[in-house]
C-alpha positions in Angstrom: 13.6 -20.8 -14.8 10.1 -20.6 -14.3 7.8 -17.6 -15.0 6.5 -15.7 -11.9 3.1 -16.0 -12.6 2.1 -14.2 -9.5 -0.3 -11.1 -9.7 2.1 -7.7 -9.9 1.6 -4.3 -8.3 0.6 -1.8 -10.7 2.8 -0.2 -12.8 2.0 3.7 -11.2 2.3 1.7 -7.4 5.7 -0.1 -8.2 7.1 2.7 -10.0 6.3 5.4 -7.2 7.6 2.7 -4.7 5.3 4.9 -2.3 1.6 4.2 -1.0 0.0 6.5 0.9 -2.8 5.2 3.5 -5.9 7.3 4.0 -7.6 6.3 7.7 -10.4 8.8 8.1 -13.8 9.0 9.9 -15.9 9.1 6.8 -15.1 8.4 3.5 -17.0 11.4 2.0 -13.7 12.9 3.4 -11.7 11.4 0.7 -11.7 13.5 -2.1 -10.3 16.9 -1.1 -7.1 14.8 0.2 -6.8 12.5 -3.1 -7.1 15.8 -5.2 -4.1 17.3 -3.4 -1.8 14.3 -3.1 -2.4 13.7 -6.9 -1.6 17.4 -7.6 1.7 16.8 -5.6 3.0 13.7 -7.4 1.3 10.8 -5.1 0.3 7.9 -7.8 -1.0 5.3 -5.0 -3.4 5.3 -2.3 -4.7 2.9 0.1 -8.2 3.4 1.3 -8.7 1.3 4.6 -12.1 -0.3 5.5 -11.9 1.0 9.2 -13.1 4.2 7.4 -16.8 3.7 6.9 -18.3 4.4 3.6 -15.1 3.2 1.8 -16.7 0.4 -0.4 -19.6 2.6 -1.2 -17.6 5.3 -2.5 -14.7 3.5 -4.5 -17.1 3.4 -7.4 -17.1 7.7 -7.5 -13.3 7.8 -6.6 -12.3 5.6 -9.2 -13.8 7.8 -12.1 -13.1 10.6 -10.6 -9.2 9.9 -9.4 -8.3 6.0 -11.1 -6.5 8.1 -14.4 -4.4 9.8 -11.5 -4.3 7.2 -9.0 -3.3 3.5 -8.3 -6.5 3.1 -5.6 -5.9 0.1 -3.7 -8.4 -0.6 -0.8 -6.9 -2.0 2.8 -7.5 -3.3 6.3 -9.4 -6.0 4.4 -10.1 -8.8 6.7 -13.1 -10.8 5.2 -13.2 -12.3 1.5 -16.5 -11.0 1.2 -14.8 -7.2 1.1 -12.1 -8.2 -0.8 -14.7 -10.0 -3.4 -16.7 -6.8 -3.5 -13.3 -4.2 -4.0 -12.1 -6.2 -6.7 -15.9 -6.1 -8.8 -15.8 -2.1 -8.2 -12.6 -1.2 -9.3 -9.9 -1.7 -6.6 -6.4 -1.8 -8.4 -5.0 -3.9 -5.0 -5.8 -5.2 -2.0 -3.8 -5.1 1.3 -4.4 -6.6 4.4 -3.5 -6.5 8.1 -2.7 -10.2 8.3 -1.9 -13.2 6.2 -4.8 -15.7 6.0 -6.1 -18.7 3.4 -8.9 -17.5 2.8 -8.1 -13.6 1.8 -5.6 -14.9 -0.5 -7.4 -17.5 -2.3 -10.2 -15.1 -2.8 -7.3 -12.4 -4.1 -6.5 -15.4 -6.1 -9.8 -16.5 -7.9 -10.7 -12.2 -8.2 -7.1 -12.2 -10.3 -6.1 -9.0 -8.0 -2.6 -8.4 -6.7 -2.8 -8.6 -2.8 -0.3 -7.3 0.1 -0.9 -9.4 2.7 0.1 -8.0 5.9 2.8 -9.6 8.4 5.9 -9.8 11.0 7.6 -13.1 11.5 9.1 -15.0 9.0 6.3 -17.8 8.9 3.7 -15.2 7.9 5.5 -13.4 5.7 6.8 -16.2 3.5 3.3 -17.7 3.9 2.0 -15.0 2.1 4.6 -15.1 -0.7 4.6 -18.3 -1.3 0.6 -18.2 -1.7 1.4 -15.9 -4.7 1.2 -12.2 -3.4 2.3 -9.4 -5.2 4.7 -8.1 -1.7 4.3 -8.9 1.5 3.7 -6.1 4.1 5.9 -6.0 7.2 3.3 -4.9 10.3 4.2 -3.1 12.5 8.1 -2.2 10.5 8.7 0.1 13.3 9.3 -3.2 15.4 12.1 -4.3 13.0 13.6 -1.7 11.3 15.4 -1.5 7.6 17.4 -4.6 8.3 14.6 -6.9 8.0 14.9 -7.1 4.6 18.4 -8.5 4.6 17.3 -11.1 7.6 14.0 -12.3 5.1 16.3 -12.6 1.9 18.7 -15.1 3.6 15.8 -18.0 3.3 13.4 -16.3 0.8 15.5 -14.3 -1.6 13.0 -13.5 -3.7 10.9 -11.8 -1.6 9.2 -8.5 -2.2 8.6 -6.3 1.4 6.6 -3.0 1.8 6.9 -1.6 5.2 4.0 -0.3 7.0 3.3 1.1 10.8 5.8 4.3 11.7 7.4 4.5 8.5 8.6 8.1 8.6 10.5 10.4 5.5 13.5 9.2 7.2 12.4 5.8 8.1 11.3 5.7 4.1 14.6 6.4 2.9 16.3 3.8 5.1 14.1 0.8 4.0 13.8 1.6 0.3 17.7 1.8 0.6 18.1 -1.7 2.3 16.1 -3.2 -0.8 12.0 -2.6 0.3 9.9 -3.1 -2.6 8.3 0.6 -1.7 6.8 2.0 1.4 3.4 2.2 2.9 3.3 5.4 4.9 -0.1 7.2 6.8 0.5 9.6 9.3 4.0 11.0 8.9 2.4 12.5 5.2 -1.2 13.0 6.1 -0.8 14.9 9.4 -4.4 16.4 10.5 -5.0 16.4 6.8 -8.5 14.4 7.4 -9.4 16.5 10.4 -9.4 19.9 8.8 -5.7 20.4 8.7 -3.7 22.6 6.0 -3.9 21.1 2.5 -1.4 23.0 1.5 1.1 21.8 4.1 -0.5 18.0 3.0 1.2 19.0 -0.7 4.5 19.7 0.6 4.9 17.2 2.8 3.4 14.8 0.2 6.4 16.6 -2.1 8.7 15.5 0.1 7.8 12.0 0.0 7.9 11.6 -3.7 11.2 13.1 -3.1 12.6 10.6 -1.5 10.8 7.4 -3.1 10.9 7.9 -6.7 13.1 5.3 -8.3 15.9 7.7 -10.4 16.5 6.6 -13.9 19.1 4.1 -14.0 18.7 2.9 -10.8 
């Protein structure tokens, strides 16, 4: 049988089986969220480029979180991003869609992408161009049973939900056979806009709950 050769998810983001996306106005708002969701048991993150500032301060929240956190960066759409995440320190890269380009860049930077997708022809485009897991965008379209439906023709496929994926939602996809989950608002809340870090912690507590892989299992 031959070796899958394939860039992997890191080992804290595969483990977890839980990546929490952080969409704000600013990324100078990052840090008082990461602190908290590490404190609570969160081991990966995915900071999106429709938050301004994200590339410039990857560098700062990689020293200051990377020993804590798997920091991937997302909504990449241009190779020239990607290119530039990888040489600061991104651990992954996901995107909204599945395209050449992105994942020949991915490719030649040697960093495990999670290209973004919903029917079939995307998704096993993106797998067979050697991604770590494929996103399914928006899940909430689909639902848990995808993962059954995609395994029929590409049984080796990896999937990570993303787009609605609630605590419940979470639960029922990692139980159908989802490679982990990729999950924003239902655990952030108002987090970036002021909101109670202390209720970001427990819902973040309940997440981990839910997606960490027992022993044995």
């Amino acid at each position: 049988m031959a070796v899958d050769s394939r860039p992997q998810l890191p080992e804290r983001t595969a483990a977890a089986r839980l990546i929490v996306v952080i969409r704000g106005e600013r990324a100078d708002q990052y840090a008082p969220v990461l602190e908290t969701l590490a404190g609570a048991g969160i081991r990966s993150v995915e900071l999106t480029l429709s938050t301004p500032g994200t590339l410039d301060e990857l560098p700062a929240l990689l020293e200051s979180f990377g020993e804590r956190l798997d920091i991937g960066v997302g909504t990449v759409t241009a190779p020239e991003d990607l290119r530039i995440a990888a040489e600061r320190g991104a651990h992954y890269i996901v995107t909204p869609i599945t395209r050449a380009d992105l994942l020949e860049a991915a490719a030649d930077a040697g960093i495990p992408i999670v290209p973004g997708g919903l029917t079939p022809s995307e998704l096993h485009a993106g797998w067979a161009a050697g991604a770590a897991a494929v996103k399914v965008f928006p899940a909430s379209v689909v639902g848990p049973g995808y993962v059954k439906d995609l395994r029929g023709p590409f049984p080796g496929i990896r999937v990570i939900p993303s787009g609605g994926v609630d605590l419940e939602a979470a639960r029922a996809w990692l139980q159908a056979g989802a490679e982990a989950v990729s999950v924003g608002g239902p655990l952030l809340g108002d987090a970036l806009r002021g909101g109670s870090l202390e209720e970001l912690a427990e819902r973040a507590v309940q997440f981990v709950g839910v997606t960490t892989r027992e022993e044995g299992a």
